[in-house]
N, C-alpha and C positions, 0 to 999 in steps of 0.2 A: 469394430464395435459400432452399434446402433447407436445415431442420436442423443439419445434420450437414454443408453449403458453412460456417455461421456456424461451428459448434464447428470447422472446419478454419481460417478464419479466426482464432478469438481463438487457438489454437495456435499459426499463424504469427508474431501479434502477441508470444507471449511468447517465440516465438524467435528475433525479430530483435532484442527487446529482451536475452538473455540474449549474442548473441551482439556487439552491440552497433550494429548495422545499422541507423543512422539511415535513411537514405533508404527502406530496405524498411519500417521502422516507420511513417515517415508514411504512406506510401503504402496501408497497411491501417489508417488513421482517418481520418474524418471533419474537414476544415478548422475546422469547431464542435465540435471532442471536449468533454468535460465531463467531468474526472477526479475524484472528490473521497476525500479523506481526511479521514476524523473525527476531530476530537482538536484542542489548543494542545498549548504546552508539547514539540511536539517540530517536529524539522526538516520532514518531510513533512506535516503538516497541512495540508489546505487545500482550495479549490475553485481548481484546475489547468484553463484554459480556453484552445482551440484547439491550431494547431502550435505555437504558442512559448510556451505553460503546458507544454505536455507536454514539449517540451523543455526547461523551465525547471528542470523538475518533476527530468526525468530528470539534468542534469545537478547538480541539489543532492545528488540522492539520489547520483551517486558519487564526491561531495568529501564529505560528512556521516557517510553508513549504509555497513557493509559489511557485505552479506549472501552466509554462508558455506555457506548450503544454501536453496534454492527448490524445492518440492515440488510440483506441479500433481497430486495424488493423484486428481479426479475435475471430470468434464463431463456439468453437466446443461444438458439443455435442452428452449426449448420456445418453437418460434416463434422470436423474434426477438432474445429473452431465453439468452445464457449464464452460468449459475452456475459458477465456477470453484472450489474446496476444496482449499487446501491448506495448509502448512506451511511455515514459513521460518523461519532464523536468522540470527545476525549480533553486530554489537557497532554501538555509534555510537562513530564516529572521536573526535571531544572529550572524552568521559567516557573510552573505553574497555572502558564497560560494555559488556554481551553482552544479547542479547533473545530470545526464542522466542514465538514468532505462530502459532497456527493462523488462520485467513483465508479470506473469502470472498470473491470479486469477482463482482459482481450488472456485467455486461456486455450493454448493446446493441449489435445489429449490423443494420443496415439497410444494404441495395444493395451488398454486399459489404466494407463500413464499419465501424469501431468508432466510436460515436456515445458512448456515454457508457460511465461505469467508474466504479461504488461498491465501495470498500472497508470491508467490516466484519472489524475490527483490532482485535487486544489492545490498544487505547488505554494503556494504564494499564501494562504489560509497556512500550512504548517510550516513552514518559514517565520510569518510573523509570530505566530505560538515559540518558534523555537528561539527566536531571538532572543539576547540575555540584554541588550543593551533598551532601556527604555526611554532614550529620545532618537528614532531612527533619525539615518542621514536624511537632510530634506533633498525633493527631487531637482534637475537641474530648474524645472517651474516654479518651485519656491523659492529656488537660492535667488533668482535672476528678480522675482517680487519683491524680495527680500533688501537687494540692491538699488531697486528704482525706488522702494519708501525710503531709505536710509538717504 
């Protein structure tokens, strides 16, 4: 497939997801998809594998995260390889806290297929959203300041 078949493809992909259209979403990935998100400590973490990770994936993500803006601001590519850049927000449902993500998705696409899908993510932005406890641990730099006032 051409270029620019793939970047139509991963387009698709995040408009069946936005729109919520299971069946058109399988249908543009791969039975081996390989989704992975970096990070513990929040709800989406993880390596997400085939149709029912992706659907596992998806349906945590809309009992967990509510994201109030998804921005697909630019498509690069090159071969088989699309790079996605964008921005999103939201809150996590149990905290209540709020998150802002800028975001890249490093996406393969072979034979008309989404084959794999890396997310590089404010780890550390949805982390803090996701935390339930609101007086985090202090770092070993405060505990050690902490020690020399006292």
């Amino acid at each position: 497939m051409s270029t620019q078949e793939n970047v139509q493809t991963v387009k698709d992909f995040f408009a069946a997801i936005g729109s919520g259209d299971r069946e058109g979403l399988l249908a543009l990935v791969a039975e081996d998809i390989e989704w992975i998100i970096p990070g513990q400590d929040w709800p989406l973490a993880g390596t997400h594998r085939g149709h029912a990770g992706l659907t596992d994936l998806l349906r945590t993500a809309s009992e967990k995260v509510e994201t109030s803006l998804m921005e697909r601001r630019e498509f690069v590519a090159q071969g088989d390889r699309v790079l996605v850049v964008g921005f999103a927000k939201g809150r996590i449902k149990a905290t209540n806290r709020t998150w802002e993500d800028n975001w890249v998705f490093a996406i393969t696409v072979r034979n008309g297929k989404l084959t794999s899908i890396r997310e590089y993510v404010d780890t550390q932005a949805l982390v803090r959203a996701s935390k339930t406890d609101t007086n985090p641990t202090p770092s070993p730099i405060d505990t050690g300041a902490a020690q020399r006032a006292s």
